[in-house]
N, CA, C and O atoms as CSV, one atom per row, in Angstrom:
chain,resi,resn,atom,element,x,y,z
A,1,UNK,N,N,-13.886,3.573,20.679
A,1,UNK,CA,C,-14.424,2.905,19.505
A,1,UNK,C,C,-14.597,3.872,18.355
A,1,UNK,O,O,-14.754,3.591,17.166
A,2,UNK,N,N,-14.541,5.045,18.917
A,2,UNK,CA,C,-15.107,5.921,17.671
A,2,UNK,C,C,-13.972,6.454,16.845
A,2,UNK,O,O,-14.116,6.981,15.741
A,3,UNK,N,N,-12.469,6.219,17.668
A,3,UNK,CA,C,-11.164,6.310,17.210
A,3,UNK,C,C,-11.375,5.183,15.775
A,3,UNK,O,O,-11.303,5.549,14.602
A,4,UNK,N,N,-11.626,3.862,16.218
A,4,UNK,CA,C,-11.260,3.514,15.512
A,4,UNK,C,C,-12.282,2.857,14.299
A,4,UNK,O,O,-11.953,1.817,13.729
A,5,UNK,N,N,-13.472,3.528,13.988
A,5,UNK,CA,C,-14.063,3.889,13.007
A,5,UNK,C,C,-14.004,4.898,12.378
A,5,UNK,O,O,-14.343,4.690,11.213
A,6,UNK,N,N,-13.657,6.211,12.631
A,6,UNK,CA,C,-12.806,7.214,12.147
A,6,UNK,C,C,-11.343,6.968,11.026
A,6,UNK,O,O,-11.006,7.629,10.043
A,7,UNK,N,N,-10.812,5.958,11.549
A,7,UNK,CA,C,-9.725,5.467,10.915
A,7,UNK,C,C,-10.246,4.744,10.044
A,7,UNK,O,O,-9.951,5.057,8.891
A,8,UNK,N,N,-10.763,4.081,10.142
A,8,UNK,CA,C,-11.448,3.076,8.807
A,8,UNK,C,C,-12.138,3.349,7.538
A,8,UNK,O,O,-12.252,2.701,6.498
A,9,UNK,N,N,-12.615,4.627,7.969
A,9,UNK,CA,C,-13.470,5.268,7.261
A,9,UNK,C,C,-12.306,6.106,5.963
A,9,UNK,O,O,-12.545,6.332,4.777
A,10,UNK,N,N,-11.314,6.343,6.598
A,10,UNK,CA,C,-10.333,7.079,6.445
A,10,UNK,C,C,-9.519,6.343,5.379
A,10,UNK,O,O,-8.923,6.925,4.473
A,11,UNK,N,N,-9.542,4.923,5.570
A,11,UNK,CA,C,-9.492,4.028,4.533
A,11,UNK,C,C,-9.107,4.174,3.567
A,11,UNK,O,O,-9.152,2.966,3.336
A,12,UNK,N,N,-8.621,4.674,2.437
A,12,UNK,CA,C,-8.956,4.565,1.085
A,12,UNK,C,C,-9.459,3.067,-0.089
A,12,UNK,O,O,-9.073,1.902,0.009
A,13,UNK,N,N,-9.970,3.387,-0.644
A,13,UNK,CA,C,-10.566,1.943,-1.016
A,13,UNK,C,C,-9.750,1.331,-2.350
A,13,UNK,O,O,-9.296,2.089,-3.207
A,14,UNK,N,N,-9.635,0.076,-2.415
A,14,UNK,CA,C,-8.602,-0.925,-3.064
A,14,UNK,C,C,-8.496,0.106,-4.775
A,14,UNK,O,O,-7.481,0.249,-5.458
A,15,UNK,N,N,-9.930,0.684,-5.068
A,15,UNK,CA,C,-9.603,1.286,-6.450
A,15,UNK,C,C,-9.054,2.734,-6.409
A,15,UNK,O,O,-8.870,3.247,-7.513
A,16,UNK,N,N,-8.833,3.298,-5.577
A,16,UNK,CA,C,-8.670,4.542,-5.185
A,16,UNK,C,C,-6.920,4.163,-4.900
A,16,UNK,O,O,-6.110,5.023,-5.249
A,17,UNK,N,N,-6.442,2.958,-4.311
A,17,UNK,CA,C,-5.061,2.710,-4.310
A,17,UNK,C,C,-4.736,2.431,-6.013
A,17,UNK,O,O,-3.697,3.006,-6.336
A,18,UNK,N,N,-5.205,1.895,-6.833
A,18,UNK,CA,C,-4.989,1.474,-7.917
A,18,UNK,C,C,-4.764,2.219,-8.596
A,18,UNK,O,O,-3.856,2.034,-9.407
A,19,UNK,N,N,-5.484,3.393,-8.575
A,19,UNK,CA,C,-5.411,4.564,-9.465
A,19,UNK,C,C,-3.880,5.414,-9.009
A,19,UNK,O,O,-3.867,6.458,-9.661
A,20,UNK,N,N,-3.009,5.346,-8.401
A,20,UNK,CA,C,-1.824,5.693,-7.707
A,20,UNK,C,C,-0.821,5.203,-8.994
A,20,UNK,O,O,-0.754,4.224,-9.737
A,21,UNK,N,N,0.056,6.725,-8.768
A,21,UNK,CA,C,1.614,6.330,-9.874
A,21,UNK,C,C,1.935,4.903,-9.410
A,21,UNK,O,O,1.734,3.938,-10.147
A,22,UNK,N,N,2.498,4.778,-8.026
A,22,UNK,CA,C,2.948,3.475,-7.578
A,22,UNK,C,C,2.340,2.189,-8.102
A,22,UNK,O,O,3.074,1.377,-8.666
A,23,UNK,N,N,0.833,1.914,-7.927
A,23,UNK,CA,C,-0.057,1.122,-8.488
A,23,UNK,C,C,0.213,0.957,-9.692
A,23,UNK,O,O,0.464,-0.189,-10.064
A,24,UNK,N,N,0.241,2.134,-10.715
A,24,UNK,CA,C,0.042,1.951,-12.044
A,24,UNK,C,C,2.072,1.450,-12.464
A,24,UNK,O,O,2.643,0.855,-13.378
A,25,UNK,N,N,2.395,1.973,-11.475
A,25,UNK,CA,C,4.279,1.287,-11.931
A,25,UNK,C,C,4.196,0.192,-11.485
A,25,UNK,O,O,4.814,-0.696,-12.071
A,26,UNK,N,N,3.605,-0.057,-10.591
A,26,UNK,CA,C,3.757,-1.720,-10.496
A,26,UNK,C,C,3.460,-2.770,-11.329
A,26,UNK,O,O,4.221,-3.585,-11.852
A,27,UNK,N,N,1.917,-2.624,-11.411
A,27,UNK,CA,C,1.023,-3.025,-13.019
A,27,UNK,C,C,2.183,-3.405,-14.040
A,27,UNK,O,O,2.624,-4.531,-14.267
A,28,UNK,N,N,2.495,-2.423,-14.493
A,28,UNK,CA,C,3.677,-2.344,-15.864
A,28,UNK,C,C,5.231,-3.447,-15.004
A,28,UNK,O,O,5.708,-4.371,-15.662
A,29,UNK,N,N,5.680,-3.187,-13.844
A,29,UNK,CA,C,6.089,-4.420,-13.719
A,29,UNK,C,C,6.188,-5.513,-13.316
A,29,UNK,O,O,7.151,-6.276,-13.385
A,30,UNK,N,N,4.987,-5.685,-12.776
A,30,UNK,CA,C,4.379,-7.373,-12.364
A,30,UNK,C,C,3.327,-7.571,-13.259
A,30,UNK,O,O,3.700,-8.449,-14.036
A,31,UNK,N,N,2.416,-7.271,-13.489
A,31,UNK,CA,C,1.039,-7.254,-14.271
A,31,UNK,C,C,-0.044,-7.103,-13.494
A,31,UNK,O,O,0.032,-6.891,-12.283
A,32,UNK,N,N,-1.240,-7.213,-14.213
A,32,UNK,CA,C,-2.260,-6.768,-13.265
A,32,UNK,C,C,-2.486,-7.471,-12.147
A,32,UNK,O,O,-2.654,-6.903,-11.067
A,33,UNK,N,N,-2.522,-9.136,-12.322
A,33,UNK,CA,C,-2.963,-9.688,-11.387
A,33,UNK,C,C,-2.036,-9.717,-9.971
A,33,UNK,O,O,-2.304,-9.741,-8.770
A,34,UNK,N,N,-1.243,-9.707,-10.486
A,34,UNK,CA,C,0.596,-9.404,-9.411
A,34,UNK,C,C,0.312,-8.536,-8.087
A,34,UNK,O,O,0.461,-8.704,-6.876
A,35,UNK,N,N,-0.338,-7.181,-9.216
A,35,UNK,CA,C,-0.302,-6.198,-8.051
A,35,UNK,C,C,-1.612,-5.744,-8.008
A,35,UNK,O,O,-1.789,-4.526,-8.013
A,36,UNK,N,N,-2.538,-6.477,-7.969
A,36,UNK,CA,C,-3.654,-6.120,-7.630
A,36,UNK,C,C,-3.821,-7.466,-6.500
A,36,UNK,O,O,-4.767,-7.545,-5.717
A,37,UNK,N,N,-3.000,-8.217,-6.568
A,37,UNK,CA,C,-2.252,-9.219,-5.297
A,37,UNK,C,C,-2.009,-8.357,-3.888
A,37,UNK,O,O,-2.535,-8.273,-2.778
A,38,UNK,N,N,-0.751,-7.696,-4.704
A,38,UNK,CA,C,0.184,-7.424,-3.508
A,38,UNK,C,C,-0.651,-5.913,-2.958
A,38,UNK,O,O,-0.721,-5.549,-1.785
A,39,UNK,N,N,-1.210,-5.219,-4.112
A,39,UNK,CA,C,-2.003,-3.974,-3.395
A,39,UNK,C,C,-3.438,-4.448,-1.861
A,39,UNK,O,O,-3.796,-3.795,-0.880
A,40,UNK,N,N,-3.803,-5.648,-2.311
A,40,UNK,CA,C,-5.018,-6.054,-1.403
A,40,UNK,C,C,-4.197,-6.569,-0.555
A,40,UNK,O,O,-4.771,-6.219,0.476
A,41,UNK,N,N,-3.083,-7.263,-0.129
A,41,UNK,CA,C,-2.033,-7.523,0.971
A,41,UNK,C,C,-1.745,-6.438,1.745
A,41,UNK,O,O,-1.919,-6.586,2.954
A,42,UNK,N,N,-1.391,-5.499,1.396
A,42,UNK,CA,C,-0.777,-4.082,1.633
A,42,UNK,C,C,-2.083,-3.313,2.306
A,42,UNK,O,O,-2.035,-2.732,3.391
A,43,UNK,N,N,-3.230,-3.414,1.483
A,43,UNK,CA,C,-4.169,-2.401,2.270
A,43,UNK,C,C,-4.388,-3.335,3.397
A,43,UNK,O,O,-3.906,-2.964,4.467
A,44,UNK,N,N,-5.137,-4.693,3.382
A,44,UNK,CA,C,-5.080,-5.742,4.503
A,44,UNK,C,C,-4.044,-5.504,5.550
A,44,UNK,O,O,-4.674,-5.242,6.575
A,45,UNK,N,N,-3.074,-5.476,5.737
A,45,UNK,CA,C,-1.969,-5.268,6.199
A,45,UNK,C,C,-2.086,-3.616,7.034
A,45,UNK,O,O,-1.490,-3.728,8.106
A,46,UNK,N,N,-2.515,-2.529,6.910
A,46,UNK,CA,C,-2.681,-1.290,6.985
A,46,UNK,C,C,-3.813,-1.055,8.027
A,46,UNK,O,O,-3.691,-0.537,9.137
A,47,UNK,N,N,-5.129,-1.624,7.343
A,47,UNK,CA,C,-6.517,-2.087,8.181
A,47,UNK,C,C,-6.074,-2.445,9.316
A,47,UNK,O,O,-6.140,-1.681,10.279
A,48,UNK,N,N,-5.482,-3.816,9.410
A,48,UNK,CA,C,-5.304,-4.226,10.378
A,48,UNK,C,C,-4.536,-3.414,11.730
A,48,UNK,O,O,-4.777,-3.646,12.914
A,49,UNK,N,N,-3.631,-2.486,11.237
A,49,UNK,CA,C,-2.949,-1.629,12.143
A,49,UNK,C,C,-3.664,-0.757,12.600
A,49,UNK,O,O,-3.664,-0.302,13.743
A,50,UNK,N,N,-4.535,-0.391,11.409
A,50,UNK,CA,C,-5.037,0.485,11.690
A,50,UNK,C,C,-6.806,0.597,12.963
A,50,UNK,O,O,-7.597,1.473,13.313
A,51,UNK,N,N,-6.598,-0.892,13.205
A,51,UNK,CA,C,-7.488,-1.467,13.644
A,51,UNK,C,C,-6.620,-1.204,15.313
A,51,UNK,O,O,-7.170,-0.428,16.094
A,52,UNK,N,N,-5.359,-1.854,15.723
A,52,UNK,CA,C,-5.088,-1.591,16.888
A,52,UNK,C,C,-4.288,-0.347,17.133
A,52,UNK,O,O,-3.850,-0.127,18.262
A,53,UNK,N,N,-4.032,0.637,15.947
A,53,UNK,CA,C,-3.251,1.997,16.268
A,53,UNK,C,C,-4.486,3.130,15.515
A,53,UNK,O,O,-4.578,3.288,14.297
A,54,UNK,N,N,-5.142,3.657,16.286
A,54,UNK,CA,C,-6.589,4.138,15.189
A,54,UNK,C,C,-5.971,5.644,15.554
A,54,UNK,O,O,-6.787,6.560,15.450
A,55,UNK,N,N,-4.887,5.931,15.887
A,55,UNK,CA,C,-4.454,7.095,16.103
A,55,UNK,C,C,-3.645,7.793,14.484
A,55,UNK,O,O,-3.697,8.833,13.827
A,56,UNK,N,N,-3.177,6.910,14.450
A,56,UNK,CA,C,-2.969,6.892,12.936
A,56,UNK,C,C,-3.309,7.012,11.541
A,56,UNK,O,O,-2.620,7.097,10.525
A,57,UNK,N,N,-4.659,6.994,11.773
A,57,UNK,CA,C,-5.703,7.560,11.135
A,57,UNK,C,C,-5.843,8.258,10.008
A,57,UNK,O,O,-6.604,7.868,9.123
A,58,UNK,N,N,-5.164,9.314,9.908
A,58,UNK,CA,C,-5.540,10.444,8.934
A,58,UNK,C,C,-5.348,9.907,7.292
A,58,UNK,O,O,-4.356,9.265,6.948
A,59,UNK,N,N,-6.280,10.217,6.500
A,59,UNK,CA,C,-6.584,9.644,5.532
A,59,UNK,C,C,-5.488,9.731,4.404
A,59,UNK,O,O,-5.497,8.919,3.478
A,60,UNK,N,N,-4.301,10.984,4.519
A,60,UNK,CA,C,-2.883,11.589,3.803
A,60,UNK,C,C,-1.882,10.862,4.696
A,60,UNK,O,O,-0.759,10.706,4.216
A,61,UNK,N,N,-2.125,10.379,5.962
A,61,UNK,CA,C,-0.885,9.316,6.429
A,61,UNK,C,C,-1.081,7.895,5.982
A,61,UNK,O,O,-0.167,7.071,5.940
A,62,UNK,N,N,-2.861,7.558,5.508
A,62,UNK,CA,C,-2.844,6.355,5.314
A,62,UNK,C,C,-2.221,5.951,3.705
A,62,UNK,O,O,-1.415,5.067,3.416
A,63,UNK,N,N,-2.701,6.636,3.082
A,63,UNK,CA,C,-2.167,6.751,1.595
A,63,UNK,C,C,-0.641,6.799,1.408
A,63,UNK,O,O,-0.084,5.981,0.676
A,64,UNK,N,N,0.268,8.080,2.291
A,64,UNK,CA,C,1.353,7.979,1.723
A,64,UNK,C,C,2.454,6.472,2.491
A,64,UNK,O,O,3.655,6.345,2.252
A,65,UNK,N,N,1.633,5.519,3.392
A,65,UNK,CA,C,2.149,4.567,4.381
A,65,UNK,C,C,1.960,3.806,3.143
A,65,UNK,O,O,2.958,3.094,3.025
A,66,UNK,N,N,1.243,3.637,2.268
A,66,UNK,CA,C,0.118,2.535,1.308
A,66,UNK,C,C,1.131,2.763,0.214
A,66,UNK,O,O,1.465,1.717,-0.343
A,67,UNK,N,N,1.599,3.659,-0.154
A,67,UNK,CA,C,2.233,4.090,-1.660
A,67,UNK,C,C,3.856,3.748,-0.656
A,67,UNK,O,O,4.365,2.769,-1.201
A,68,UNK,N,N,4.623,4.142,0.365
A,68,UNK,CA,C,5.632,3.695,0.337
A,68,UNK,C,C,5.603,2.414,1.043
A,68,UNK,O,O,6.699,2.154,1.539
A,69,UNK,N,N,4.589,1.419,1.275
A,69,UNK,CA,C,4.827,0.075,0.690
A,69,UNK,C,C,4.787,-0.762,-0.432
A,69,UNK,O,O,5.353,-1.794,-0.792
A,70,UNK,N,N,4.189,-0.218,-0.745
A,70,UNK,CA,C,3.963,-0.504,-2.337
A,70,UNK,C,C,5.665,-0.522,-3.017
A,70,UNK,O,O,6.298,-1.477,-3.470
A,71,UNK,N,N,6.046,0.871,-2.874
A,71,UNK,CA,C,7.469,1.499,-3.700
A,71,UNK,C,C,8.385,0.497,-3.110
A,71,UNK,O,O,9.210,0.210,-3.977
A,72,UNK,N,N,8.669,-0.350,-1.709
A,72,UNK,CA,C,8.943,-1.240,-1.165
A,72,UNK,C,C,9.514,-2.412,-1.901
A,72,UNK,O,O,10.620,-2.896,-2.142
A,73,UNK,N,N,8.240,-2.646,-2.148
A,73,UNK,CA,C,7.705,-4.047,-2.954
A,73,UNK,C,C,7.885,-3.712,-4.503
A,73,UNK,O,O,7.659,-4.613,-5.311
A,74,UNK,N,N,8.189,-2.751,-4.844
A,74,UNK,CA,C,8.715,-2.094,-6.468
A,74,UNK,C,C,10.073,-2.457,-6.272
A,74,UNK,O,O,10.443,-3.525,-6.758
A,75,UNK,N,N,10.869,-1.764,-5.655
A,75,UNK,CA,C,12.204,-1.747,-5.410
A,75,UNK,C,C,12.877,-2.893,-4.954
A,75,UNK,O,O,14.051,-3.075,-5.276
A,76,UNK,N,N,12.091,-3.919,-4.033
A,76,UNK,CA,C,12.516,-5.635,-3.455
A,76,UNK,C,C,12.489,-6.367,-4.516
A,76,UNK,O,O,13.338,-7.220,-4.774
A,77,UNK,N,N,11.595,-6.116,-5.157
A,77,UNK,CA,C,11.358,-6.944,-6.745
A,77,UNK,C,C,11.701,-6.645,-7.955
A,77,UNK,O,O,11.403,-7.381,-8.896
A,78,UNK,N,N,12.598,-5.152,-8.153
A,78,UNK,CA,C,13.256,-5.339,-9.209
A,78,UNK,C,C,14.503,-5.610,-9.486
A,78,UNK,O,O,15.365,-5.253,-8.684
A,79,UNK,N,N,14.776,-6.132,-10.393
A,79,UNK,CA,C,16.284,-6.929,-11.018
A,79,UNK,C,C,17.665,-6.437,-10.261
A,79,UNK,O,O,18.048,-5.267,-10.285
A,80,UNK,N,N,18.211,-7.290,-9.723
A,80,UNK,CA,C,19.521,-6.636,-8.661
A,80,UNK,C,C,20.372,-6.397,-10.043
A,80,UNK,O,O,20.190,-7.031,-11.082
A,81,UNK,N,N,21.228,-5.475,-9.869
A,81,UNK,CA,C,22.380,-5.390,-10.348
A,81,UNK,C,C,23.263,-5.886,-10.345
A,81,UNK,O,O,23.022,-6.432,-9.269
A,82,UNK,N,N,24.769,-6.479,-10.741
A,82,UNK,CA,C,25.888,-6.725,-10.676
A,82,UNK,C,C,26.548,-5.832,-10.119
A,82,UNK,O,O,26.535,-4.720,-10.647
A,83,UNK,N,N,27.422,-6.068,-8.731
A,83,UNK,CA,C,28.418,-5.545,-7.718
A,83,UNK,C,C,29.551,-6.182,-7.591
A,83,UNK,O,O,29.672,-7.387,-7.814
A,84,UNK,N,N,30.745,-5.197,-7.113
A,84,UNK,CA,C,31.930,-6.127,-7.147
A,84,UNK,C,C,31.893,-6.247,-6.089
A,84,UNK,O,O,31.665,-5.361,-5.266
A,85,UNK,N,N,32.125,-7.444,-5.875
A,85,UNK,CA,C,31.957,-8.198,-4.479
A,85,UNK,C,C,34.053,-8.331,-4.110
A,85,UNK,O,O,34.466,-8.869,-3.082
């Protein structure tokens, strides 16, 4: 149990993700409410793992897991290009 309050703690909190390059590039291309959406999905999403994998823990693995979903969800959602098919 103490694994996995350790991890939680470890957390970073929804404004502490916000303040992130990723966060703030997203902002600029969804808007605030967009990704202050998809950022509380994403940490939700993280918690929860982090709830049955508390090994995972460390507060620099949880952040950079948090920022390359985020970059994810930057890159799924911006404008495809034209390819020759």
């Amino acid at each position: 149990m103490g694994d996995h309050g350790a991890a939680l703690r470890a957390m970073p909190s929804i404004d502490a993700i916000l303040k992130t390059d990723v966060a703030r590039e997203l902002e600029s291309s969804l808007g605030r409410d967009q990704m202050l959406a998809l950022v509380r999905t994403v940490a939700e999403t993280v918690r929860a793992e982090l709830t049955d994998h508390p090994e995972n823990g460390s507060r620099d693995s949880i952040i950079l897991d948090i920022e390359n979903r985020l970059k994810d969800q930057l890159v799924g959602r911006s404008p495809r290009r034209l390819q020759r098919v």
